[in-house]
N, CA, C and O atoms as a GROMACS GRO file, in nm:
protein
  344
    1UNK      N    1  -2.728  -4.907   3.506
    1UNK     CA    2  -2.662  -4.848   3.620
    1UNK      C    3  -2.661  -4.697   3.601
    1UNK      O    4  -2.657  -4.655   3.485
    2UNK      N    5  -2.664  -4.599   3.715
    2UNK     CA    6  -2.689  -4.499   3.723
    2UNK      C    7  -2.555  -4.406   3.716
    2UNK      O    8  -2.478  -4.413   3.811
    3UNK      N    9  -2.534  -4.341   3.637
    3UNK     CA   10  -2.403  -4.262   3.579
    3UNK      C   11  -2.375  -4.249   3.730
    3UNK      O   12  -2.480  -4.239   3.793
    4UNK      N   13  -2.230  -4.246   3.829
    4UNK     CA   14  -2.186  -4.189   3.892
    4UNK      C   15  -2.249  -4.277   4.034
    4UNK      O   16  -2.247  -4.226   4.146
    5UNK      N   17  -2.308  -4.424   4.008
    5UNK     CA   18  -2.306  -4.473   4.130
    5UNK      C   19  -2.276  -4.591   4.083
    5UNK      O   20  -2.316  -4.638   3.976
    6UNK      N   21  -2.197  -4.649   4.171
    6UNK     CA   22  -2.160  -4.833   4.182
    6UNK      C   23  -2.257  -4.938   4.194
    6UNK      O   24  -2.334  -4.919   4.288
    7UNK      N   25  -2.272  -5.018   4.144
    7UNK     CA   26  -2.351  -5.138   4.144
    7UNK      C   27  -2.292  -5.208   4.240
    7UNK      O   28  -2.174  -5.183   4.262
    8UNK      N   29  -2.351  -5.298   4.307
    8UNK     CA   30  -2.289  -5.404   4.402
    8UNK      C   31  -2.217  -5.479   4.378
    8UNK      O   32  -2.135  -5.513   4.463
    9UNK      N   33  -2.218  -5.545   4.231
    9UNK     CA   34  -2.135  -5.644   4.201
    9UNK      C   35  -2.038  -5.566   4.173
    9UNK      O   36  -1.943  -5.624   4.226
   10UNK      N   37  -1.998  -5.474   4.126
   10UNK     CA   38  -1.838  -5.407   4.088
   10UNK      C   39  -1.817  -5.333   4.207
   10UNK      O   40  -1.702  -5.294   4.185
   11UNK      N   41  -1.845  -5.288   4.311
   11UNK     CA   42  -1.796  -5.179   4.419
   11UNK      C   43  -1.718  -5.257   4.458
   11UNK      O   44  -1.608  -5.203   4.447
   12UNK      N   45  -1.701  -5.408   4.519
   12UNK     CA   46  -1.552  -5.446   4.571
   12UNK      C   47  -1.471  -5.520   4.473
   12UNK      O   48  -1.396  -5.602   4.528
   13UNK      N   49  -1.465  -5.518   4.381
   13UNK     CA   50  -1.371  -5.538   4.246
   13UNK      C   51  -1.252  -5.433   4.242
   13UNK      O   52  -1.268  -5.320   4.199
   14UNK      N   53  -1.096  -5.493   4.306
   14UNK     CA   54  -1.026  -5.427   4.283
   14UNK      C   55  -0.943  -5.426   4.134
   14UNK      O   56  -0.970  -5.489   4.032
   15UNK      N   57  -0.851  -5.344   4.156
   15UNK     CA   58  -0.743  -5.328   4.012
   15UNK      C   59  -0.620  -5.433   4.040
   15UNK      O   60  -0.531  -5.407   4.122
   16UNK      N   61  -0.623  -5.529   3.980
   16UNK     CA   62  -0.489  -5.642   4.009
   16UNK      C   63  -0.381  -5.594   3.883
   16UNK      O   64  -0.293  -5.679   3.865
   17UNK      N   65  -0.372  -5.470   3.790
   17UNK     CA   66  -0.294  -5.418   3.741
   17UNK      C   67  -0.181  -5.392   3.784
   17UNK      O   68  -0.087  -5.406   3.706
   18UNK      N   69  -0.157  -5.350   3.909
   18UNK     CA   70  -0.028  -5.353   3.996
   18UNK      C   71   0.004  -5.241   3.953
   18UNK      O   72  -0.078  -5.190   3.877
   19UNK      N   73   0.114  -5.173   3.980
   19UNK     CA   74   0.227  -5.046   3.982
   19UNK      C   75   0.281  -5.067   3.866
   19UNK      O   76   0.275  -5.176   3.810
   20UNK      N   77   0.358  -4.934   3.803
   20UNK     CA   78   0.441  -4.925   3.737
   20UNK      C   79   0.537  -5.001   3.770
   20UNK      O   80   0.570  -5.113   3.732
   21UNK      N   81   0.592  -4.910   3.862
   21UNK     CA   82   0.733  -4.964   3.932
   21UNK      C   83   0.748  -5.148   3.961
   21UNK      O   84   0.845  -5.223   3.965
   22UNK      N   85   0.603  -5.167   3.978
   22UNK     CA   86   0.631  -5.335   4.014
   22UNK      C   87   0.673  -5.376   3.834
   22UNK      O   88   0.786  -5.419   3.811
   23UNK      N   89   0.595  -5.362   3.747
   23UNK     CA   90   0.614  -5.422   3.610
   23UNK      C   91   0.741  -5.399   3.559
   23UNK      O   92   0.797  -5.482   3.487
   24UNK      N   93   0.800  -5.276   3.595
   24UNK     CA   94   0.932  -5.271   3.562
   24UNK      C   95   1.030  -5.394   3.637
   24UNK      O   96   1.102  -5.469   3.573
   25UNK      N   97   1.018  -5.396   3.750
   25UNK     CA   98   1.097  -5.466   3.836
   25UNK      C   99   1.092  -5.639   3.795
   25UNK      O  100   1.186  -5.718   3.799
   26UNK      N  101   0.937  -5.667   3.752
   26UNK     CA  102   0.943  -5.807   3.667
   26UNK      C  103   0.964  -5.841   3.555
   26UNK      O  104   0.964  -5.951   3.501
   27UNK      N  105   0.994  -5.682   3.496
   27UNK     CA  106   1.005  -5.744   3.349
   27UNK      C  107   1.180  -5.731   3.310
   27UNK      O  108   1.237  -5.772   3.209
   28UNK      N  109   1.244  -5.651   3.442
   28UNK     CA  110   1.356  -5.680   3.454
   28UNK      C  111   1.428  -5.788   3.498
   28UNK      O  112   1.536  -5.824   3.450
   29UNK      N  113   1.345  -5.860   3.626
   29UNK     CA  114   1.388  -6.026   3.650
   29UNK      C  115   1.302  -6.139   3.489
   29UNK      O  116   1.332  -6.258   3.503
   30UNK      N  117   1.238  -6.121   3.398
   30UNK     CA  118   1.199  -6.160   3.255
   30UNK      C  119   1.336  -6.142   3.177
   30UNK      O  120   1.369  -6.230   3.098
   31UNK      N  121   1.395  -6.060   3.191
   31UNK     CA  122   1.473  -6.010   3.069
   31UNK      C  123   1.603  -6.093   3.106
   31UNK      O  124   1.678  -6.147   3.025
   32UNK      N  125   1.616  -6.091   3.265
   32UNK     CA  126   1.755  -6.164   3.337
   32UNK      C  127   1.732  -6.323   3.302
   32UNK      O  128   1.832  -6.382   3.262
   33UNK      N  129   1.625  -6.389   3.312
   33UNK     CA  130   1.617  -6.538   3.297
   33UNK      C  131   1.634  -6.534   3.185
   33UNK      O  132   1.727  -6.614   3.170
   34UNK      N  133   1.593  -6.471   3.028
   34UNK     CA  134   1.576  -6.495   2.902
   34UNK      C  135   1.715  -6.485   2.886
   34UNK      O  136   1.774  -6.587   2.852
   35UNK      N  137   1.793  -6.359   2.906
   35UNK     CA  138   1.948  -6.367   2.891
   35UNK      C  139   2.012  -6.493   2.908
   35UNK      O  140   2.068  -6.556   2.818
   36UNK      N  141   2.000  -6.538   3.062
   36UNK     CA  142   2.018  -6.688   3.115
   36UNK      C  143   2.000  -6.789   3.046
   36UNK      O  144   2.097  -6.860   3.020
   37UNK      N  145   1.890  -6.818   3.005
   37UNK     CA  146   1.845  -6.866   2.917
   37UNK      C  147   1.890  -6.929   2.800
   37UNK      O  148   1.910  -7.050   2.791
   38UNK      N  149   1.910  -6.833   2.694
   38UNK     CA  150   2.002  -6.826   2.603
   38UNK      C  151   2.136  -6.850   2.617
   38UNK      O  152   2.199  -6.901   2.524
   39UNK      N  153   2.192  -6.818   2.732
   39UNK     CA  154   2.351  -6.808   2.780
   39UNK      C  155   2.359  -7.002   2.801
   39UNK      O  156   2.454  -7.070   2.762
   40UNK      N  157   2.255  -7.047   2.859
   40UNK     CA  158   2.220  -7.204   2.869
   40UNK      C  159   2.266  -7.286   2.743
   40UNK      O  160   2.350  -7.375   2.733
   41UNK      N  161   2.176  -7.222   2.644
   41UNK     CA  162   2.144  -7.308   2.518
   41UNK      C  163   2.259  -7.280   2.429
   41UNK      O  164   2.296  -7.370   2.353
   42UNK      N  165   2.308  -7.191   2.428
   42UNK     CA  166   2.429  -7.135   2.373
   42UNK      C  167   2.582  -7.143   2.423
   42UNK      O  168   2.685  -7.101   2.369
   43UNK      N  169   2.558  -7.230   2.580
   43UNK     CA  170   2.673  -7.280   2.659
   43UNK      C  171   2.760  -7.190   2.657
   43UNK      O  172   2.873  -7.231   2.630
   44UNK      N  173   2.746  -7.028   2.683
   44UNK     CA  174   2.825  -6.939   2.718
   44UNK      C  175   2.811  -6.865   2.892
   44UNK      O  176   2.732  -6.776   2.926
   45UNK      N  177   2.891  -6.920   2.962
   45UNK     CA  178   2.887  -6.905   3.136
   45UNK      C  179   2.905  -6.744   3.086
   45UNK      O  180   2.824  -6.699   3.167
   46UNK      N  181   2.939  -6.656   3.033
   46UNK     CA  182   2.972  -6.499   3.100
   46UNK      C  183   2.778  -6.465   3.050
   46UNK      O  184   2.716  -6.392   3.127
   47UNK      N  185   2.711  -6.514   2.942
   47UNK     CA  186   2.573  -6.487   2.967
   47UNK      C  187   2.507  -6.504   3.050
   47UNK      O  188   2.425  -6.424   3.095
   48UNK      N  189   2.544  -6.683   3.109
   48UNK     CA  190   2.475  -6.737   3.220
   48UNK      C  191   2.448  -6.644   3.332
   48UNK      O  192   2.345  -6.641   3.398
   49UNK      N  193   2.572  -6.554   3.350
   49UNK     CA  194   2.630  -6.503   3.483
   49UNK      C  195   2.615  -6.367   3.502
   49UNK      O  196   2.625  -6.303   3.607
   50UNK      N  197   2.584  -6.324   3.373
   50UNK     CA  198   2.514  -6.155   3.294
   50UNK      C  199   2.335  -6.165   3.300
   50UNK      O  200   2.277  -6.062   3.335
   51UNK      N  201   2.268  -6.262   3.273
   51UNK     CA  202   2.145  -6.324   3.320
   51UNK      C  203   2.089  -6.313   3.458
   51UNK      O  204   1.981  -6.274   3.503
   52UNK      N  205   2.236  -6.377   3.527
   52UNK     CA  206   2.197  -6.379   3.686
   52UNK      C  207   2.203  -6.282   3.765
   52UNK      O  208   2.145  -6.268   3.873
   53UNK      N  209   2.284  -6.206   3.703
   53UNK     CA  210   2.326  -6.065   3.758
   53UNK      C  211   2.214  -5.961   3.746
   53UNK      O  212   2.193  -5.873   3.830
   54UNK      N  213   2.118  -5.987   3.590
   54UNK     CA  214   2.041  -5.884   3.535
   54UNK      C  215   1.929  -5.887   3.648
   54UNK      O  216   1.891  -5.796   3.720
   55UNK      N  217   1.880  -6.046   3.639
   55UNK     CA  218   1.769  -6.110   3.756
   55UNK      C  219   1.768  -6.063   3.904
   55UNK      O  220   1.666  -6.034   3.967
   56UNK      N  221   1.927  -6.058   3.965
   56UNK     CA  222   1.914  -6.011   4.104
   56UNK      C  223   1.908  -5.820   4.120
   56UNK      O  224   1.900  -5.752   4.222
   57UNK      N  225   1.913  -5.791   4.020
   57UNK     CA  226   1.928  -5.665   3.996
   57UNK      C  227   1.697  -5.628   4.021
   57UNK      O  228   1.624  -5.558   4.091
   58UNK      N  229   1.687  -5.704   3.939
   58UNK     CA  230   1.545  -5.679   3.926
   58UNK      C  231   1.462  -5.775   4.060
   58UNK      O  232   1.341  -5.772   4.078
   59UNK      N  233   1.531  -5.830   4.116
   59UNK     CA  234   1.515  -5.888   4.268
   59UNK      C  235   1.511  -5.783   4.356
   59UNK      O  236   1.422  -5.748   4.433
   60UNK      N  237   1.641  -5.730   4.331
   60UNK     CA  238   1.646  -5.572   4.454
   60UNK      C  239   1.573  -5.461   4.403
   60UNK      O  240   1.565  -5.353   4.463
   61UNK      N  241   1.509  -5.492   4.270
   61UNK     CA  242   1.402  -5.377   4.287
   61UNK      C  243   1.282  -5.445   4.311
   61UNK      O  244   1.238  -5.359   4.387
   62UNK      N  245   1.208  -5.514   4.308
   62UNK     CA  246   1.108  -5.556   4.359
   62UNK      C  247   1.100  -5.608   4.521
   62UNK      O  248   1.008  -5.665   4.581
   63UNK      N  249   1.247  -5.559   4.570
   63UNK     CA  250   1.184  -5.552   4.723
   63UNK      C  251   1.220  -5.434   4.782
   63UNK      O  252   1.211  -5.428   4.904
   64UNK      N  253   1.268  -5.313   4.702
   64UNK     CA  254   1.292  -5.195   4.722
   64UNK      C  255   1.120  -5.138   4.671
   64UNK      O  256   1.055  -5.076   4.755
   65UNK      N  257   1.070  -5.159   4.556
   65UNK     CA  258   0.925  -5.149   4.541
   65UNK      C  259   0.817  -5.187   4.593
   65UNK      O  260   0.700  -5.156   4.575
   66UNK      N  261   0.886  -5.284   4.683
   66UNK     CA  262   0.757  -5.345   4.787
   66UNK      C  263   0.654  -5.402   4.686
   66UNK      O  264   0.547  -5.340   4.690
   67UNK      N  265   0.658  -5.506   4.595
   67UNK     CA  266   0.555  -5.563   4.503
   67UNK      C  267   0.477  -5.618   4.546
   67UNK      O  268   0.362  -5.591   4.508
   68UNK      N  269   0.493  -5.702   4.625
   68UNK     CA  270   0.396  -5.745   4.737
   68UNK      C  271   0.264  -5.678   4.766
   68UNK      O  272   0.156  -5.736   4.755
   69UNK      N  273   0.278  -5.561   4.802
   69UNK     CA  274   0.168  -5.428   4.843
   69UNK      C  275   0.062  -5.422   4.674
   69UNK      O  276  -0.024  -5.339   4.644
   70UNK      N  277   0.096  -5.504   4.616
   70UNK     CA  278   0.026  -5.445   4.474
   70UNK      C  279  -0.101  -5.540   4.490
   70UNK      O  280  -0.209  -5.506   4.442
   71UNK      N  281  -0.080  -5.684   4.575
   71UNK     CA  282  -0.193  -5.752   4.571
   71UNK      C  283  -0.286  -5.729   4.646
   71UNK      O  284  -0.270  -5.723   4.768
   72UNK      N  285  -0.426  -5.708   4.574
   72UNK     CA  286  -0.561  -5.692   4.599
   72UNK      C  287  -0.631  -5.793   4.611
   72UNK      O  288  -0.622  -5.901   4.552
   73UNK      N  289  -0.747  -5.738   4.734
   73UNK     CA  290  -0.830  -5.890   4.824
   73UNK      C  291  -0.924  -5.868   4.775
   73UNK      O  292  -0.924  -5.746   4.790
   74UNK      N  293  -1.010  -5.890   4.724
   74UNK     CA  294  -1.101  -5.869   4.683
   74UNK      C  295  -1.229  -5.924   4.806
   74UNK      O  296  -1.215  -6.038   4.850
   75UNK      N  297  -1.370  -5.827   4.864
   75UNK     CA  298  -1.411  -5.870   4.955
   75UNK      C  299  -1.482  -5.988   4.890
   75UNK      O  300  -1.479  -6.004   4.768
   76UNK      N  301  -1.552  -6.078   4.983
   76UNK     CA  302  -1.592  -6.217   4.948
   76UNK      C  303  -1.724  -6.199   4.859
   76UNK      O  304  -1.817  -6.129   4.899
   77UNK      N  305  -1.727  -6.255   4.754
   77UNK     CA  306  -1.836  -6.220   4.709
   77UNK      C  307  -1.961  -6.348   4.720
   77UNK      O  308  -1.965  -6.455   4.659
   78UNK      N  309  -2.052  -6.294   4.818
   78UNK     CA  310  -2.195  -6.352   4.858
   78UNK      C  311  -2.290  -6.408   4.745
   78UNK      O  312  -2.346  -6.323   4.674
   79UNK      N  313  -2.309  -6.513   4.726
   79UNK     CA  314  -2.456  -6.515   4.653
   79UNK      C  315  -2.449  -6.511   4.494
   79UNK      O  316  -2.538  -6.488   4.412
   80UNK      N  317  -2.272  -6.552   4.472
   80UNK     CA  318  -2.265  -6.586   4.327
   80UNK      C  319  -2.313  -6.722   4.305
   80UNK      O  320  -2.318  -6.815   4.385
   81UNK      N  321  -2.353  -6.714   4.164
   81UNK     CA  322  -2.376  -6.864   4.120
   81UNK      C  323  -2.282  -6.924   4.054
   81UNK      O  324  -2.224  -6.838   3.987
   82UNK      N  325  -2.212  -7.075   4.027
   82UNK     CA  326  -2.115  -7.101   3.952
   82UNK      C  327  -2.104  -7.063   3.807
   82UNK      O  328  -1.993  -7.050   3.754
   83UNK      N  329  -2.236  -7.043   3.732
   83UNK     CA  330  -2.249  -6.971   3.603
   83UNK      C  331  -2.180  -6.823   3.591
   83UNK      O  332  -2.116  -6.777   3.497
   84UNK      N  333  -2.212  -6.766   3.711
   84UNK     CA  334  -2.154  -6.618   3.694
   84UNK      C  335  -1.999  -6.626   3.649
   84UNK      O  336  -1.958  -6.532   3.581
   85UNK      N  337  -1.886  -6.755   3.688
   85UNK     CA  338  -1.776  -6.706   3.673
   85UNK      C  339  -1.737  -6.777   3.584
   85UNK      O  340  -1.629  -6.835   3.596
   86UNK      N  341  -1.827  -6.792   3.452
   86UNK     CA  342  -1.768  -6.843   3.368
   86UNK      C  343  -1.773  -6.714   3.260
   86UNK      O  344  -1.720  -6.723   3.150
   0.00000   0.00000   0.00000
């Protein structure tokens, strides 16, 4: 491939990396279930309820971040063979 031009097969290959802001926002509803979690197995309701709290916290940022907007379509790709996607 020619330094500084796209090949066909990668020009509609997007980035499904997503945002900052989105990874924060899930790894803050991650951190709320694991609290939960633990608060479960450990049969302590003020964790349970510190869990749930952490989770909706990272709920209202992922729809204040609009996470949604992070997913990429990728255009259809023509004329693959089933070998290619292995």
């Amino acid at each position: 491939m020619v330094e500084g031009k796209k090949s066909e097969h990668t020009e509609n290959l997007g980035s499904h990396g997503g945002r900052a802001s989105s990874w924060l926002a899930v790894t803050v509803m991650i951190v709320g279930t694991i609290v939960s979690g633990f608060g479960l197995t450990a049969a302590n309701w003020m964790l349970i309820w510190v869990g749930i709290g952490v989770f909706i916290v990272g709920a209202i940022l992922a729809l204040v971040f609009d996470i949604v907007t992070d997913v990429v379509i990728d255009a259809p790709r023509v004329g693959m063979r089933a070998e290619d996607h292995r």
